[in-house]
N, C-alpha and C positions, 0 to 999 in steps of 0.2 A: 361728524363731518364726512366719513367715510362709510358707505352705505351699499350694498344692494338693489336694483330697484326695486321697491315695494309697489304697493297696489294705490297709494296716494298718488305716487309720482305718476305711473303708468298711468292712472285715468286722466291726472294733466296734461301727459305728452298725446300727438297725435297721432292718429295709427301711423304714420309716416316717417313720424321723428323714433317713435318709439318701435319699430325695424329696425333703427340705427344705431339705438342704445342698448340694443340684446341682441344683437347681430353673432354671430361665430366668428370669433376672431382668431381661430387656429390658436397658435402659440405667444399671441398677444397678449397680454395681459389687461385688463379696463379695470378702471375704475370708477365708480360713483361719488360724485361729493355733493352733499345737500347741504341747504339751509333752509330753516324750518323756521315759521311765526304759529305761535300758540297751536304748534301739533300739525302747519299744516304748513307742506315746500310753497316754500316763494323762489328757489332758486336752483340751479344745479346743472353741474359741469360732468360733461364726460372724457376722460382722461384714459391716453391708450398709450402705447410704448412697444415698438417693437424692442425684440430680445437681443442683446450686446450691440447696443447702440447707446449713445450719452446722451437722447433726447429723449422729451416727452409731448404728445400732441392732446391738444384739447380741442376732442371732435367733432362735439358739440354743447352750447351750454341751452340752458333755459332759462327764463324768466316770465313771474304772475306778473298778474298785473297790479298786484297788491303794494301797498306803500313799504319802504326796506327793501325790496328788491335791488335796487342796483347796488344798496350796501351790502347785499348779501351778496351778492353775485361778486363783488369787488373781496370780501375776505374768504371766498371758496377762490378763487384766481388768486391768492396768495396760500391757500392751500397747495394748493396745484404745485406751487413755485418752490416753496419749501421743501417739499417732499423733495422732488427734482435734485435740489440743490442736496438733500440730503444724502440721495443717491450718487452724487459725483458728476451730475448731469451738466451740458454745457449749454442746453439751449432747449427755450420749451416755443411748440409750434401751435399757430391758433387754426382750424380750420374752418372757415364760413367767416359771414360778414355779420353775425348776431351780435347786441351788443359794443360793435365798435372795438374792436381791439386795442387800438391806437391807444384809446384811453388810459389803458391798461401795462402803457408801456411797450407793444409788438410796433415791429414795422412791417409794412404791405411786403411779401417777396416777389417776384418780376413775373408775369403770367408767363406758362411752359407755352413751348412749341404746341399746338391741339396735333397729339399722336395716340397712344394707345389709352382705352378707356379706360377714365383718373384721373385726364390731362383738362378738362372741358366742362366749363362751370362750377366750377370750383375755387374759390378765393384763398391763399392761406399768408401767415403772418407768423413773425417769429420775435422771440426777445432771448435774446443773447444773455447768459448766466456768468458766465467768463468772455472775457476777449479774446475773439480770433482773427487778427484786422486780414481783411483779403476783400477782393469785389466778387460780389451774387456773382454765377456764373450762369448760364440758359440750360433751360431743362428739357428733354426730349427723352419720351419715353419708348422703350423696342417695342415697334408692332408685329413682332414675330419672336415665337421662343426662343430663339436662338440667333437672335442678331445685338446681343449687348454687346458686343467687342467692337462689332462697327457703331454702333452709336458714341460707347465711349471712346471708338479715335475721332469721330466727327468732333462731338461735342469739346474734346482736346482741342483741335485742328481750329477749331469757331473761337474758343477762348486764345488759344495763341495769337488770330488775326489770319488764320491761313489756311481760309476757309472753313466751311463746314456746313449747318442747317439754312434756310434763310425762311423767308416774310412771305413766301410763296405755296405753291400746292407741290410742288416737286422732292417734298422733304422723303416722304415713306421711297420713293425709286433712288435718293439719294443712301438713305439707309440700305434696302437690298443690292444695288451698285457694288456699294461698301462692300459689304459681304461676301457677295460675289468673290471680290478681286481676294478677300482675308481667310478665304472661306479654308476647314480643312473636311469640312461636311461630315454633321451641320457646324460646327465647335470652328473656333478660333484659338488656335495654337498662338505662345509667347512670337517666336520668331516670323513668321508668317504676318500675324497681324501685326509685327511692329515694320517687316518691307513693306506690306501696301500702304503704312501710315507714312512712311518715308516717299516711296515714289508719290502718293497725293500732295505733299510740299514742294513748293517750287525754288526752295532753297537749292545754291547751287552745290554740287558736290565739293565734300572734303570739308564742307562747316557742322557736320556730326550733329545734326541736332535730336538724332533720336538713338537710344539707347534701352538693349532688352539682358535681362538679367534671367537667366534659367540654368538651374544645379541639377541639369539631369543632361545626359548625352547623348541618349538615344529619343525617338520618336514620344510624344506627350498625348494627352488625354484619349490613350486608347482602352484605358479601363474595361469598356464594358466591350469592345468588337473582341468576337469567340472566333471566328470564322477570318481563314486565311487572306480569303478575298478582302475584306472586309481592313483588315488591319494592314496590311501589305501597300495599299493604293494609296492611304493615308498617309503610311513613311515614307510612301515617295514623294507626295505631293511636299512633305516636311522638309526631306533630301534638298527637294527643289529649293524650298524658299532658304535654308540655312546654305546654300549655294549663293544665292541670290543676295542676301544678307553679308556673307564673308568676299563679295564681290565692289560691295557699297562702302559708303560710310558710316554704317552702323556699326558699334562697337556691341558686340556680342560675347557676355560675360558668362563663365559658367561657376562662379562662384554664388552663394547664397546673398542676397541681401537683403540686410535686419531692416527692422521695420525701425532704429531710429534713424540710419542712412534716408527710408523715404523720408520719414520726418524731419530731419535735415534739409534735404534736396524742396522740399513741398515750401520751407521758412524760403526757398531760396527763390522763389518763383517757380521754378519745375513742375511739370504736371507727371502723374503717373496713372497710368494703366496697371489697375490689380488683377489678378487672379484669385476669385475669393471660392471658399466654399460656402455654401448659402446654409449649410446647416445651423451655424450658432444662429444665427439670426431668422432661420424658420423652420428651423428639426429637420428634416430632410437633407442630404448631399446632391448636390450638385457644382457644379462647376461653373463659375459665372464672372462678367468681366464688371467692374464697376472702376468710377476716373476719381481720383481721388487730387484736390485742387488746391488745397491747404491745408495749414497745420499750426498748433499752437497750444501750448498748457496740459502736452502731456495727451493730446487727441489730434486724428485727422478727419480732417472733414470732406466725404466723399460725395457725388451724386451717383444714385444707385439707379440702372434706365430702369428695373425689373419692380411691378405697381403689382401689389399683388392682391385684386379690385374681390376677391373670392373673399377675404377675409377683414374687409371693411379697408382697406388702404387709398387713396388717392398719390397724387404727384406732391403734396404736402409732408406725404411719408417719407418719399423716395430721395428727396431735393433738400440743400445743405443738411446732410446727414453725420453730425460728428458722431465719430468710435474711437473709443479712450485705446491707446497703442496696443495694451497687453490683450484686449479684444483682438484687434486686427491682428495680433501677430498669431493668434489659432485659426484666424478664416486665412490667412496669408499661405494657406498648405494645401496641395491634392494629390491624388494617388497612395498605394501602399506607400510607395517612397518618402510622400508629404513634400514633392519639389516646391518650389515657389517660381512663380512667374511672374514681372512684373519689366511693363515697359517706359522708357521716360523720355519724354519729351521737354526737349528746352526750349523756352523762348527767345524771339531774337530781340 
């Protein structure tokens, strides 16, 4: 069932499809699942996964044209499913419109915003493994390295009802906007992006609807600036917004908060703004903001804006992305120190 591709399949596929299924997936892992008639594929799924996440995507499948094909194609899609389930998984993701998903038990997810390439022709579908009851929320993905912190307060702010992306060409000056006002250049510090997420509300003051959690006391993600200038303009810009923050009604916590508190707060309606490190999930460190929108059974389910299109990903990757807790609670760290940053927003 689980295969390789060989030089059968490879002559079946088209040079185009078959790009797709030996593509370099960086730190992804793929798999092949065939079904074979007398020595020769009629079928076959390709199955990818990014790393400490609860999902599994099926990126593409294939089918002959030969008789048994759909029943084949139908027991490799509960190959798929099992394995998943074997692994702890909470949700397996279909990409493309091959085959019909629906059939198969998926349902259609909501086409993203068209922002960064991954977002745009592309269909994906999903079937839930466990239950996580909550509403799809809109996808939009950063068209700049460094603008996920305002995408995921937009994308907050949109799901709240108060404001955010729209139906228009104005989204990418909506996103750098954002940024702009959250900015501690290029990075979005906790306290910072959670006052511009505050002043973009038009809630009146004194109803606290937004809330940032940071165990650290001095100035945040200046890791890599060496140079005095460089570090110096930053604590100030920080000074400023933790001014501006302890002036509002933001309630600004400097104790740690566990990852079942978000899990809690997420059962409760609550939205949360992470601070994640992208490493478990792509080997490298970096600092990265992803919204995390609900929760259930022991996982949260986040949308992550960052498509990472170099290593075969679309917005099907990025978009209702459940991670089982004890995951998120190691991306939940940055700096020597490992602080955690995260901000919450409540609905009215």
């Amino acid at each position: 069932m689980c295969t390789p591709i060989d030089d059968d399949l490879a002559a079946a596929l088209a040079p185009d499809r078959l790009s797709l299924w030996t593509a370099d997936r960086g730190p992804q892992p793929s798999t092949v699942y065939v079904e074979r008639a007398d020595g020769v594929p009629i079928a076959a799924v390709l199955a990818t996964r990014r790393p400490a996440t609860a999902a599994t995507k099926i990126a593409d499948v294939w089918l002959s044209d030969g008789a048994g094909a759909e029943a084949a194609l139908a027991k490799l899609v509960d190959a798929v499913v099992d394995e998943s389930l074997s692994r702890g998984d909470v949700a397996v993701k279909w990409q493309g419109v091959v085959a019909s998903p629906e059939r198969y038990g998926f349902t259609p997810l909501r086409t993203p915003y068209a922002s960064a390439p991954g977002t745009e022709g592309v269909a994906g579908f999903v079937r839930w493994l466990r239950p996580v009851p909550h509403d799809e929320p809109p996808y939009y993905s950063q068209t700049s390295t460094f603008t996920c912190g305002a995408v995921t307060a937009l994308l907050a702010s949109e799901i709240r009802g108060s404001g955010g992306f729209g139906a228009d060409a104005g989204n990418r000056d909506r996103e750098l906007d954002f940024w702009r006002t959250a900015s501690n250049y290029p990075t979005c510090e906790p306290v910072g992006l959670a006052v511009a997420l505050r002043e973009s509300l038009d809630d009146a003051a004194g109803t606290n609807p937004v809330e940032v959690f940071l165990d650290h006391d001095g100035p945040v993600l200046l890791e890599s600036y060496t140079a005095a200038f460089d570090r110096s303009f930053r604590a100030e810009l920080q000074a400023n917004s933790l001014q501006k923050a302890l002036g509002s009604d933001i309630a600004v916590r400097r104790e740690r908060v566990s990852v079942a508190e978000i899990e809690s707060r997420l059962r409760d309606g609550e939205l949360a703004l992470l601070l994640i490190d992208l490493e478990p999930m792509y080997g490298f460190t970096v600092p990265h903001w992803v919204l995390a929108h609900s929760a259930g059974d022991g996982v949260v389910v986040i949308d992550d804006p960052w498509i990472s299109v170099n290593w075969g990903e679309t917005w099907v990757d990025a978009h209702e992305l459940p991670i089982a807790t004890a995951d998120l609670d190691r991306m939940l760290a940055w700096g020597d120190d490992g602080y955690r940053g995260v901000v919450f927003l409540r609905r009215p």
